[in-house]
N, C-alpha and C positions, 0 to 999 in steps of 0.2 A: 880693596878686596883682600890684598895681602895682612890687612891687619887686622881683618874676621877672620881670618884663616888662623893667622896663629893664636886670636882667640878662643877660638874654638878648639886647638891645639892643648891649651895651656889648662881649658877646664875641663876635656878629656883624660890629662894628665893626672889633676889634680882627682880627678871620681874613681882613675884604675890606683891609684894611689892610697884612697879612702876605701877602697873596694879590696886592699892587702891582693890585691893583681901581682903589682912591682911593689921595690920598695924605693921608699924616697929616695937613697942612697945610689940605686942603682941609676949610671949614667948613661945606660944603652935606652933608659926609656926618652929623657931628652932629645936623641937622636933619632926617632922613628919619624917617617914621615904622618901627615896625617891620618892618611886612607890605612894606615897600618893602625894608627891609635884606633880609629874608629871600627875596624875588624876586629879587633881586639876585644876590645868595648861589648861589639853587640855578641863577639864568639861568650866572653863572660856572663852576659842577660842571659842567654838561650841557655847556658849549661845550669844556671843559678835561678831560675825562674821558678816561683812555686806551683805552676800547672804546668810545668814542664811534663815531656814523656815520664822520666822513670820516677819523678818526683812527684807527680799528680796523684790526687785522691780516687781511688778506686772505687766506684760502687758493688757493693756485691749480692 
């Protein structure tokens, strides 16, 4: 279990990474626990989503 965990870990890392979230460099992201990567994660989807609230297509 503990080695899907930091699987999961590590390609979380890698998408906020690819997503210019963190940068590769910074060491504070290797140190997050999971539940923090994956807050992260979905805080990033919900603010960048293109049917988001303020970023949605209006009909008029």
């Amino acid at each position: 279990m503990r080695n899907n965990d930091e699987k999961k870990r590590q390609k979380l890392i890698n998408k906020l990474i690819f997503l210019n979230v963190y940068n590769k460099e910074d060491h504070k992201l290797y140190e997050l626990p999971l539940s923090k990567l994956e807050y992260e994660y979905r805080r990033f989807k919900l603010q960048n989503h293109p049917h988001g609230e303020f970023g949605s297509i209006q009909w008029v």
